[in-house]
C-alpha positions as CSV (number, residue, x, y, z in Angstrom):
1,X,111.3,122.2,83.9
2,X,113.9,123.9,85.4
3,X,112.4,123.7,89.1
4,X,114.0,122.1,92.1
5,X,112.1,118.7,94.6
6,X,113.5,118.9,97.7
7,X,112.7,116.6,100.8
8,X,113.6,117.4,104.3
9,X,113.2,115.0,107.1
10,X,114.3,114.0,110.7
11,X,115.1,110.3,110.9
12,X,115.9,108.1,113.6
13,X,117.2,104.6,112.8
14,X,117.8,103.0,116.1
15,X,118.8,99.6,115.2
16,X,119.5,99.5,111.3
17,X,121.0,101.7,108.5
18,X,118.9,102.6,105.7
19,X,118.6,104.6,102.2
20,X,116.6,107.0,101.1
21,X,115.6,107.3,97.6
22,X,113.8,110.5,95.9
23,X,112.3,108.6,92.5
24,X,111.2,110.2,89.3
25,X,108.4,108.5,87.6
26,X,106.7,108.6,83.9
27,X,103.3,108.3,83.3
28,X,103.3,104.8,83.0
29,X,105.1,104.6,86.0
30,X,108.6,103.6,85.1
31,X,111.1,105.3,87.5
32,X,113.3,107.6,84.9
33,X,115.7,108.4,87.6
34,X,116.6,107.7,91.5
35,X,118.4,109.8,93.8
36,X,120.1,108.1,97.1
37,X,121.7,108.5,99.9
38,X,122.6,106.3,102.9
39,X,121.8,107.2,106.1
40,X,124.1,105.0,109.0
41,X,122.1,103.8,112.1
42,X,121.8,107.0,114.7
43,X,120.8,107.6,118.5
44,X,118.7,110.3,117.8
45,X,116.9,112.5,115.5
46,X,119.0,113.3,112.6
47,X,117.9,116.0,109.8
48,X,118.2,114.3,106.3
49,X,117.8,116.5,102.7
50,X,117.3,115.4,99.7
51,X,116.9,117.2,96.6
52,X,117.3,117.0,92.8
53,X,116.5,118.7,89.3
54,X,112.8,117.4,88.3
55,X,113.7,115.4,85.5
56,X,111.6,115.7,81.5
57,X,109.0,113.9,81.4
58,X,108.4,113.2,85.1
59,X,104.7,112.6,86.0
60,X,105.0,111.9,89.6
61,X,108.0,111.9,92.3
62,X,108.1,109.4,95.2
63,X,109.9,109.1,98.4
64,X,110.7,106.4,100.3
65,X,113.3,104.7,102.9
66,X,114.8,101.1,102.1
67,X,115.2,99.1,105.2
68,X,117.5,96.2,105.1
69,X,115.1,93.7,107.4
70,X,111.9,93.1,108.6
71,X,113.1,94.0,112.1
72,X,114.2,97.0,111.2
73,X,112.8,100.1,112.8
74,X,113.2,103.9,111.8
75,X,111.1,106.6,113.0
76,X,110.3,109.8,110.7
77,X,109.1,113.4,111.4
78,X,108.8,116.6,110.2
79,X,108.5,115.7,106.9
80,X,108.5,118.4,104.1
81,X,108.7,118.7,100.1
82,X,108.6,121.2,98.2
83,X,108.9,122.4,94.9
84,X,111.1,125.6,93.5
């Protein structure tokens, strides 16, 4: 495809680090590729990009933030993706 997913976010993780995963999915729904990137616990808002080369044969992208617990807070905002 030739075209660029990016997501931009501001993250707070107050008591827990995290990892944030950009996944490339077939039509069946098989992920064909993962991008991540860890993201240590912060005080305060923190802008986080991620971005990647939309892979063949990609039917849908996801996003999504691993927490390690279920006490584990994080707060997001601003949220973008776009497509170039």
């Amino acid at each position: 495809m030739n075209k660029i997913v990016t997501a931009s976010f501001e993250l707070y993780s107050p008591n827990t680090n995290c990892t944030v995963h950009l996944l490339f999915m077939d039509g069946n729904g098989n992920a064909i590729k993962t991008i991540s990137t860890a993201v240590a616990k912060n005080n305060s808002f923190t802008t986080i990009t991620i971005s990647n080369e939309i892979v063949v044969n990609t039917s849908k992208i996801w996003f999504n933030c691993g927490l390690g617990s279920s006490e584990a807070i994080i707060y997001l905002d601003n949220l973008t993706a776009t497509i170039q």
